[in-house]
Each structure stands twice: as C-alpha cells, then as structure tokens.
C-alpha positions as CSV (number, residue, x, y, z in Angstrom):
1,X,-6.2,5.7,4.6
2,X,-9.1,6.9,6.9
3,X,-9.7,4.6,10.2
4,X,-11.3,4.2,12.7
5,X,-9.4,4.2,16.0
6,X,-10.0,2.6,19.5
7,X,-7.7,2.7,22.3
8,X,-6.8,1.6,26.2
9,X,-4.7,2.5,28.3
10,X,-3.0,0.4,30.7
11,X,-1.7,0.4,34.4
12,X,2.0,1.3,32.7
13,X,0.8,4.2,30.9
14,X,1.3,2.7,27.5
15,X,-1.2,3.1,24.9
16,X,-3.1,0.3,22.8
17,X,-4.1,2.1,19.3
18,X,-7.1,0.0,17.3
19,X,-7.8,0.8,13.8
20,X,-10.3,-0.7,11.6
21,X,-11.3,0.1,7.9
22,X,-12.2,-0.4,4.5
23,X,-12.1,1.2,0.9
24,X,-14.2,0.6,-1.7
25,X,-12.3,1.7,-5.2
26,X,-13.4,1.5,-8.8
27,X,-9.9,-0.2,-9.5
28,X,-7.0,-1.1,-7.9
29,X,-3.8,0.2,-9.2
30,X,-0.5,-0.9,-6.7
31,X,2.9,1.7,-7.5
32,X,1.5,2.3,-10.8
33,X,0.7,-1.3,-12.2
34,X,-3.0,-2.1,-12.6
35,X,-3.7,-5.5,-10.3
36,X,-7.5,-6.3,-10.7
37,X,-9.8,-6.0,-13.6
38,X,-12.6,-4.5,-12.0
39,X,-13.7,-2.4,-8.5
40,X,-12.4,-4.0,-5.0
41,X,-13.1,-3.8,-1.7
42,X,-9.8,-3.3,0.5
43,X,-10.3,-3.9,4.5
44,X,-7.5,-2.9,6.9
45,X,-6.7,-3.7,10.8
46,X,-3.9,-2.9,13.0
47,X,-2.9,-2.6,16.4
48,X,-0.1,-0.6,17.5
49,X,1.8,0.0,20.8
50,X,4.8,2.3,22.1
51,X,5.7,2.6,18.1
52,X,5.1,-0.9,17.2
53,X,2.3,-2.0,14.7
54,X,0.7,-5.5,13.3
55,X,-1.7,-5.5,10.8
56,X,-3.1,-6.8,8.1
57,X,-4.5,-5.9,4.5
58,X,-6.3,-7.3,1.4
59,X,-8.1,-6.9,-1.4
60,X,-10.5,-8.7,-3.4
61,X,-11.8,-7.9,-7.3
62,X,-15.9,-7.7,-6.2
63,X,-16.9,-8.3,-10.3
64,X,-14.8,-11.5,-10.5
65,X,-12.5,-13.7,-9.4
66,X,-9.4,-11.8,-11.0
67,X,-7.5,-10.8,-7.9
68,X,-7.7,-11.9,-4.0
69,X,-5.0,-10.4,-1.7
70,X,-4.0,-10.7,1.4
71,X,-0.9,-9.2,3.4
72,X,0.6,-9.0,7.2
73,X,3.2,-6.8,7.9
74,X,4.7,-5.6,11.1
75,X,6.5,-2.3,11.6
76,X,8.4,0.4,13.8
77,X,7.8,4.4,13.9
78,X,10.4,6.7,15.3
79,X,11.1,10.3,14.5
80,X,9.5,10.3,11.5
81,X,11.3,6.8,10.3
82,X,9.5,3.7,9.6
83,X,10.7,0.1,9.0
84,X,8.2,-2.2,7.8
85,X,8.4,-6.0,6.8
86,X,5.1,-6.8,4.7
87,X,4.6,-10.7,3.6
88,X,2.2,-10.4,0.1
89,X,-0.1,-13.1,-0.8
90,X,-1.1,-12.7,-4.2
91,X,-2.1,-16.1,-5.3
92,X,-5.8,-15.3,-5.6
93,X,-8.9,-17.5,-5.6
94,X,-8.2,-21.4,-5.4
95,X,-4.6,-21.2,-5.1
96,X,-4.8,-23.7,-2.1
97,X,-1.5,-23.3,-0.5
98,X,-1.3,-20.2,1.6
99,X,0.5,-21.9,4.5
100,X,4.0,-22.2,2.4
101,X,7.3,-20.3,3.2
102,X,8.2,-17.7,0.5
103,X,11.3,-19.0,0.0
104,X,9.4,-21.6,-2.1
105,X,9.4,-20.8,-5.4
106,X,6.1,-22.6,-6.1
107,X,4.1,-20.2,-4.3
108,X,3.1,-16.7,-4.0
109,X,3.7,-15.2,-1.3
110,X,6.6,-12.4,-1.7
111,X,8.3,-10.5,1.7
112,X,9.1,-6.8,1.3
113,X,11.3,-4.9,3.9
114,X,10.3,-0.9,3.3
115,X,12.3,2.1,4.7
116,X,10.2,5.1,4.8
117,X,11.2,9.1,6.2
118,X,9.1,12.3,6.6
119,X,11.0,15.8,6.5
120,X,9.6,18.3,9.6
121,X,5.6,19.8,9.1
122,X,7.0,22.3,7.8
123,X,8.3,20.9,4.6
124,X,6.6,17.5,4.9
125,X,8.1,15.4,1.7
126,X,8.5,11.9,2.3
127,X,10.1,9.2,1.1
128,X,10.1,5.8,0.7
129,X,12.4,2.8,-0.3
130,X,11.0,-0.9,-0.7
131,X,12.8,-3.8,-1.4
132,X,11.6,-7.1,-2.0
133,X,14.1,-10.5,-0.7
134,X,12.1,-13.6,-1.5
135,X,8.9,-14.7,-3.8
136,X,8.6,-16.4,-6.7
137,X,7.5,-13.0,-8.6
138,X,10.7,-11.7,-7.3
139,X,12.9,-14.2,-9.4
140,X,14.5,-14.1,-12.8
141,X,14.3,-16.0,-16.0
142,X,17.8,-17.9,-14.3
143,X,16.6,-18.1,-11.1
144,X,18.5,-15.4,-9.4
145,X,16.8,-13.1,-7.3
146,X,15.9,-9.5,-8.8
147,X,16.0,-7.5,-5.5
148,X,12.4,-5.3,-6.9
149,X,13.0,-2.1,-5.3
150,X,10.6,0.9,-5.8
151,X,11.5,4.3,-4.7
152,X,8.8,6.8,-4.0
153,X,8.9,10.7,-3.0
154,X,5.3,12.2,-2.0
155,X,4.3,15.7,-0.8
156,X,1.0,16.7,0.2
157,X,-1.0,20.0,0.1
158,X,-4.4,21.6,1.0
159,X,-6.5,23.8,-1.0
160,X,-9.6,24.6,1.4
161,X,-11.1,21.8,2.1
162,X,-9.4,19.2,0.2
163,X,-6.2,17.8,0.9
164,X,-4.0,17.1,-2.3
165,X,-0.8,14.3,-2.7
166,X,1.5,14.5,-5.6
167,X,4.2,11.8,-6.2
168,X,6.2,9.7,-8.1
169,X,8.0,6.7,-8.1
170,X,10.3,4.6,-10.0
171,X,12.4,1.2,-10.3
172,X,16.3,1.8,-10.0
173,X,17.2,-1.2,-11.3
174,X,15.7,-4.3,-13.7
175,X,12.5,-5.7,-11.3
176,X,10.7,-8.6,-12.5
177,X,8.0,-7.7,-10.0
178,X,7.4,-4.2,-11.7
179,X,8.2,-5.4,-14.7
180,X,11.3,-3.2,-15.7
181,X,14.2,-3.8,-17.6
182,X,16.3,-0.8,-15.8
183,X,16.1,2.2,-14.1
184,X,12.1,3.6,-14.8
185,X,9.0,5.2,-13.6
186,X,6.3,3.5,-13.2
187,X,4.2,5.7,-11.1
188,X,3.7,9.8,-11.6
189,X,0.2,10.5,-9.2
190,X,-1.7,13.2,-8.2
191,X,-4.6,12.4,-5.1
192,X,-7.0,14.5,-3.7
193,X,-9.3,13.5,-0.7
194,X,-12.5,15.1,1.0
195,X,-15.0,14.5,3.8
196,X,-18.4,14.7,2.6
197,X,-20.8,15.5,5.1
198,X,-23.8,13.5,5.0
199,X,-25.7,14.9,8.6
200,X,-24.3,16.6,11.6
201,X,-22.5,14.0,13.1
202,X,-21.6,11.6,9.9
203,X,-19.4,11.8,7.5
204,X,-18.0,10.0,4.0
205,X,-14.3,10.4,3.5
206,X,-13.9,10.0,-0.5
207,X,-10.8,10.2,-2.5
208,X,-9.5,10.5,-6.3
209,X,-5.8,9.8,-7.9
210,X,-4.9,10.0,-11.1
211,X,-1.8,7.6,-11.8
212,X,0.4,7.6,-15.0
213,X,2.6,4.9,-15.6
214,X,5.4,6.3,-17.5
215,X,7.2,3.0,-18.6
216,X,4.1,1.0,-19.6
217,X,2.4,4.1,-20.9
218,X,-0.5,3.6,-19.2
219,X,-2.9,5.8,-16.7
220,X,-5.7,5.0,-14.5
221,X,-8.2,7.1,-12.6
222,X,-9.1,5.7,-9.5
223,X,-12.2,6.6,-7.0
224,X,-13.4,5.2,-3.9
225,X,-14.6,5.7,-0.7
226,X,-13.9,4.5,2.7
227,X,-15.9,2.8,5.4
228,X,-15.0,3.4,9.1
C-alpha cells in the first residue's frame, strides 16, 4: 500500500512515523475469497515508533450495503520479522454491536495473530503465517474452534518501471473462515503496480492483481488506485 508519511522527532531521538491512505478498487478480494459485491473504498492510518505500529483499516462496498469493515491491529518489526495481532470486524451495515468481546460467539469480530519474515534484498521472498484464535466465523459446526490459518509466500520483481508481486497461499488444515475442508490453495496472484505521472510534481500510484482461487475455482481481476 502507497502512503503518505509524516514524522517528528523528539528530544530522545526517537522517531514518530504517520501514515495516511486510501484505495479505491473495483472489488475486493481478501487471500483469495471475494468479500464485497461491488468496488470499495479502503482508508488506512498508522502510527509507528522504535518498531512499534497501531493502526487501523476498513473497507466499505461504495454500490451497496454488501460489506462494511473495519480492523485495529497492533504490531512489532525487527530484522525483517513482524508480529501482528489484527481484531476484524466484519459485521457490516446495521449490525449494532461492535463493542462486544470476540470471544462471544454472537458477534463478529474475529482476532488474528500473524507471523511474517523477509529473506535479505538480495533474494527478498517473504513469508507469512496467520492464524486466527477467537470469532464466531472461526468456529465449527460443534463448536470447537478451527484455528483458520493461511500461509502465504510472495516475491516481488521490476520490469522498468513497474514493480511486479507473484504469490500464493493456501489453508494447511480444514478453516471454516476460508472455507476449506483440508489442506488447499485458495490464492495463486500475480500484482503489478505503477506511478502515473499526472504534472511535475503529482503523481497517481495505480495497481492491478490477478487472483485465482484454486479450491473454489474461481478468479478475479482487481484495479484500483490510491489516494495519499
């Protein structure tokens, strides 16, 4: 995601990071799986300090009132490792009861704890591993909770002037989330992105990826743009 970054320095030395943003997509597609019917808007702030970062991130379906999203997550960055802990809202429009734990199985929100590793510049593959613990999209038929974990390798490239991503990532085991009945791939992705220079001192970052879904046969090819 492009930003747009503000910072201060204090009398310690330490450095506050500000980052503000939004995308504008024609749909959105989430590790594969389609979530709104139509094109969303998707705006992003964080703050970050000596590694540490708070933010927050939705999205809202702009042709109806299909999907509303909203989700906080706090996280640490260290040589090239970062922990996250993301709490998803995903009740939507008139759901009326954001201020619930997510232990609750009545309501939606869902907490994910996400592991995530970048080899050297010089062979920059990462990868990722995210695991969800509580929500009530998290649970099976009997109750139990599925543990939905997606695992997800990425490597990106330049040709020119266009920076490429290719990727893929999969369910190890059953996920209720993902909607998986064992080990599966539910994401195969290739992203380009670009600057498009509109006058000498503005520019439009714009971005393309084409997702398969392997498992649910399905594929999507997303555009957008972002604001910043």
């Amino acid at each position: 995601m492009f930003t747009n970054e503000a910072s201060a320095q204090s009398e310690t030395g330490s450095k506050l990071k500000a980052n503000l943003s939004a995308d504008l997509v024609s749909s959105y597609v989430w590790r594969g799986i389609k979530q709104a019917a139509g094109a969303s808007a998707q705006p992003a702030v964080s703050a970050s300090l000596n590694g540490f970062t708070l933010g927050v991130w939705g999205s809202v379906d702009v042709t109806s009132n299909d999907h509303k999203e909203v989700d906080f997550y706090a996280s640490y960055t260290s040589n090239n490792i970062i922990f996250t802990a993301t709490d998803y809202w995903w009740d939507g429009e008139d759901a009326l009861h954001y201020f619930s734990s997510p232990t609750d199985g009545n309501v939606g929100h869902s907490f994910e704890t996400a592991l995530a590793y970048t080899l050297p510049q010089s062979f920059p593959l990462s990868v990722s591993w995210n695991t969800f613990l509580f929500g009530k999209a998290n649970k099976k038929a009997n109750g139990d909770n599925s543990f939905s974990t997606y695992i997800e390798f990425n490597y990106p490239f330049a040709i020119k002037e266009v920076g490429f991503r290719i990727g893929t990532g999969f369910t190890p085991w059953a996920s209720t989330i993902y909607g998986t009945d064992k080990f599966s791939f539910t994401s195969v992705h290739l992203g380009a992105s670009k600057e498009i220079k509109i006058t000498e001192s503005f520019s439009v970052p714009i971005f393309a990826n084409v997702i398969v879904n392997p498992v649910h046969e399905d594929i999507n090819f997303v555009f957008g743009i972002t604001l910043r």
